[in-house]
C-alpha positions in Angstrom: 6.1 8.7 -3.9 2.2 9.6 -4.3 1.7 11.0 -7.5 -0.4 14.0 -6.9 -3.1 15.4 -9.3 -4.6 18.9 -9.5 -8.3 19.3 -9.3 -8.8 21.0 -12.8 -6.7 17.7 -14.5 -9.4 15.2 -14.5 -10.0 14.9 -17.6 -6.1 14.5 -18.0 -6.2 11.2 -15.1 -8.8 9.5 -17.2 -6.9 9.7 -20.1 -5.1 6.0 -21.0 -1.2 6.5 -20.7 0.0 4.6 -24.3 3.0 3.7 -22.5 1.3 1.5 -19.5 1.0 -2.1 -20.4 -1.7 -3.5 -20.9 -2.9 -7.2 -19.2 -3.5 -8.8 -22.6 -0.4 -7.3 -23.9 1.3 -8.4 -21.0 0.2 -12.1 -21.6 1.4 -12.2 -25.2 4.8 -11.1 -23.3 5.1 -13.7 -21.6 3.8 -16.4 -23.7 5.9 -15.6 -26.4 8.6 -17.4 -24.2 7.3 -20.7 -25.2 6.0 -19.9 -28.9 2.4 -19.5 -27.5 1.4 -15.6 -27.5 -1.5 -16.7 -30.1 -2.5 -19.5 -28.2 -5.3 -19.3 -25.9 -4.4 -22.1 -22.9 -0.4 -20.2 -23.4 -2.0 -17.1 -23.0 -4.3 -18.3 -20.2 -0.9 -19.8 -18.1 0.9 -16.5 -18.6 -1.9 -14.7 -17.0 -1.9 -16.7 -14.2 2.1 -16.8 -14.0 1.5 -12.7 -14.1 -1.0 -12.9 -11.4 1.5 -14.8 -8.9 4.3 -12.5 -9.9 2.2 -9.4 -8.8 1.0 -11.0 -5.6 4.7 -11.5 -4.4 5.3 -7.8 -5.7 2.3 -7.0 -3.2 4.0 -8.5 -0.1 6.3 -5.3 0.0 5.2 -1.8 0.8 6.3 0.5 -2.4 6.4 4.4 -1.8 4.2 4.3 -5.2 1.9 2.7 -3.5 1.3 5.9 -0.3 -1.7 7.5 -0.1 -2.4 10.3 1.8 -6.5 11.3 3.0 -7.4 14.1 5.0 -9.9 13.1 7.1 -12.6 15.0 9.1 -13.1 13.9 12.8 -16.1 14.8 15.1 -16.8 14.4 18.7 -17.8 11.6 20.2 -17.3 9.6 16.9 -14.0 7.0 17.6 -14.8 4.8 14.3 -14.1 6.4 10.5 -13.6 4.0 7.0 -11.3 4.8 4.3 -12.0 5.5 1.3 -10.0 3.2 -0.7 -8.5 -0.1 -0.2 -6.2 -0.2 2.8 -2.5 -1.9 3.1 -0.5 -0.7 5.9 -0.5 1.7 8.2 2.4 4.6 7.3 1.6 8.0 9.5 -1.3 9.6 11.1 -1.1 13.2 12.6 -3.8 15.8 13.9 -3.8 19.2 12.5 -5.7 20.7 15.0 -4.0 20.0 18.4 -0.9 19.3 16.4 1.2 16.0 16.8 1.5 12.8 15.9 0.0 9.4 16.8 0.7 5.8 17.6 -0.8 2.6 16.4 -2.1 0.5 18.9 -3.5 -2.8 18.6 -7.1 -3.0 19.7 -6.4 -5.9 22.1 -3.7 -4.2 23.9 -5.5 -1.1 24.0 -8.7 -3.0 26.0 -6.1 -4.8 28.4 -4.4 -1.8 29.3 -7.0 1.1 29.4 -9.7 -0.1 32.0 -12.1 3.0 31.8 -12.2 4.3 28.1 -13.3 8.1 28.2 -13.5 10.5 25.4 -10.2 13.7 25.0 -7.7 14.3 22.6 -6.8 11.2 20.6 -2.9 9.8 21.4 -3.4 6.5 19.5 -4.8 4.6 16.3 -5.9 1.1 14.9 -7.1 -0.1 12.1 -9.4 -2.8 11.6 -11.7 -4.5 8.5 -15.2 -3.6 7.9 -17.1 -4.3 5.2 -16.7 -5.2 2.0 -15.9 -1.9 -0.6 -17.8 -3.5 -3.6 -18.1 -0.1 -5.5 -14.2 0.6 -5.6 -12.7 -2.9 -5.0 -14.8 -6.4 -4.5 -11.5 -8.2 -3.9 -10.5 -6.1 -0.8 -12.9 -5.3 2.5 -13.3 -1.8 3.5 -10.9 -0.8 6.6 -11.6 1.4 9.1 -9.3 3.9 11.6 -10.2 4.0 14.9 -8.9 6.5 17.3 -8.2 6.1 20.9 -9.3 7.4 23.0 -12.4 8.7 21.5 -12.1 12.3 20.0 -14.3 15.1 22.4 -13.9 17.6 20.0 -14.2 18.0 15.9 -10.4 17.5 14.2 -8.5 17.2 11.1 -6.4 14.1 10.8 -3.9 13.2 7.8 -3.9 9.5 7.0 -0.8 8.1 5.5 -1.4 4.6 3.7 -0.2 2.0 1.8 -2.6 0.4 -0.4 -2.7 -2.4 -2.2 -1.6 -3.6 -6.0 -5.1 -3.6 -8.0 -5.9 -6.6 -9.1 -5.7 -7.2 -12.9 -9.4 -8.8 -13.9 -9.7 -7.8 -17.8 -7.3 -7.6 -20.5 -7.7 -4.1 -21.1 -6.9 -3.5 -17.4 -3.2 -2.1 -17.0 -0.4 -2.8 -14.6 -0.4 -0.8 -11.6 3.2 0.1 -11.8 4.8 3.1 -12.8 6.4 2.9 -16.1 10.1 2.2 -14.7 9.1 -1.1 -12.7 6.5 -2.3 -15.5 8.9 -5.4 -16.8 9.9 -6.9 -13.7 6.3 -9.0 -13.4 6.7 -9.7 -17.1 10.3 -11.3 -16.5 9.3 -12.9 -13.3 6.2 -14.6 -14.9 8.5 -16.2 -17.8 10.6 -17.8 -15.7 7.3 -19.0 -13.7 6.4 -20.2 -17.4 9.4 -21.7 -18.2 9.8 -23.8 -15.0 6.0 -25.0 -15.1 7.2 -26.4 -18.9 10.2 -28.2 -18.0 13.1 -28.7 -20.2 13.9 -25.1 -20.1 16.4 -24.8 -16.9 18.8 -22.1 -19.1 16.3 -20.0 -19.7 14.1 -19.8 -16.6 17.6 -19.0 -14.8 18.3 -15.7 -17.6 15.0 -14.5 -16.9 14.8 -15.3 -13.2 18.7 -13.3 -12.8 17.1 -10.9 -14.7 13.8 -10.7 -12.5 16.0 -10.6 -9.3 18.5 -7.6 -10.7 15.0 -5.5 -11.5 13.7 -6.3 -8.3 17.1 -5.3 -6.5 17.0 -1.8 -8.5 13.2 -1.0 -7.7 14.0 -2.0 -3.9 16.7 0.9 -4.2 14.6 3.4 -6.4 11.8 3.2 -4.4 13.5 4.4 -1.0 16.2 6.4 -3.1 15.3 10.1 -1.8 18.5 12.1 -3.3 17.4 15.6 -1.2 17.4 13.4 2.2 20.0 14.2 4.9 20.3 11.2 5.9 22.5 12.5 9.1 19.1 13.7 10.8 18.0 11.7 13.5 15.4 12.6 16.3 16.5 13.1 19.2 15.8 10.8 21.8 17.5 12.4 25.5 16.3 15.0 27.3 13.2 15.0 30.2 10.2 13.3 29.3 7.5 14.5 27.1 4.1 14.2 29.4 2.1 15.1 25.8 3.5 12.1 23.7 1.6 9.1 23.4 3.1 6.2 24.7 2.8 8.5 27.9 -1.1 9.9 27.4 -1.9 5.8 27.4 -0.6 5.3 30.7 -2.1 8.8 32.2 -5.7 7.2 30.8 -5.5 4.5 32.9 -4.5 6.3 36.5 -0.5 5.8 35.8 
């Protein structure tokens, strides 16, 4: 889940956690698999192998990884970028005239609606913008759009993934919580190992062990022990004229 911090704790959040592992320390880690933690070319492969591990870690989307922006909407103003690096969509919900809305793909959204006219947004995309070189050069600013165009000011709460950040400098630290810290460490040796050769025992141990990690954090992540997971919405009853999938239909004369 998004780990929240209280206004009056900055100086606390800048603060380097001793027990987060560092990139360099991470590399001696993983070179130590094949005697070369001292050795700059060793050192050099097991940043790389660390680098592939984490962009296969990326390809899922981690609770750790949610972030949640309130963002202010005006009138007449469909187009808004985020302020950090976008993922995936997760939720997005108005505060103001109260419920919930549902992505849309642009395309679809020009093929269905014929005349687009402003009134209380039903629907979302997102889409890439430009490039965020202040907060990330390796990622492109994204921006929501709403649909159809808001008439009046509203408060909107965005719900995101975002992505991994990319480890550049050895003093950079993986971004992992503490608990999941090894598995890119274990997966990267038995990246090392296979690269080598001559090694097949060993890259198996450590790729077993990279998969049982993997499996766990899969479970932690999504484990919510105060969920009922009985709860379901309900889907009978008369049709809701408010809810989106029906406001899109009502925009174009259905």
């Amino acid at each position: 889940m998004p780990i929240i911090i209280p206004a009056d704790a900055a100086a606390v959040a800048t603060s380097t956690d001793p027990g987060l592992i560092s990139f360099l320390r991470a590399k001696r880690m993983v070179a130590r698999v094949i005697g070369g933690e001292n050795k700059s070319v060793a050192l050099d492969e097991a940043g790389d192998a660390l680098l592939q591990a984490l962009e296969e870690l990326s390809l899922y989307n981690w609770e750790f990884l949610l972030v949640t922006y309130s963002l202010s909407i005006t009138a007449s103003t469909a187009d808004y970028t985020l302020p950090t690096a976008f993922k995936k969509e997760y939720t997005v919900r108005l505060s103001t005239n109260e419920r919930h809305l549902v992505y849309l793909a642009q395309r679809d959204y020009d093929r269905l609606v014929a005349i687009q006219s402003t009134g209380t947004p039903t629907h979302y995309s997102f889409f890439n913008s430009s490039a965020i070189e202040a907060l990330d050069p390796q990622h492109t600013a994204t921006s929501i759009r709403f649909y159809p165009t808001p008439s009046s000011a509203e408060t909107a709460t965005v719900k995101y993934y975002r992505p991994l950040a990319i480890l550049n400098d050895d003093g950079d630290t993986l971004d992992l919580p503490r608990r999941y810290q090894y598995w890119p460490i274990y997966q990267a040796k038995a990246f090392l190992l296979n690269d080598h050769g001559g090694e097949a025992d060993r890259a198996v141990y450590w790729q077993r062990r990279a998969d049982m990690l993997l499996a766990r954090m899969k479970w932690d992540d999504q484990d919510h022990p105060d969920e009922d997971v009985a709860f379901a919405p309900s889907t009978g009853g008369t049709m809701d004229t408010a809810h989106p999938a029906v406001a899109l239909f009502a925009l174009d004369g259905f």
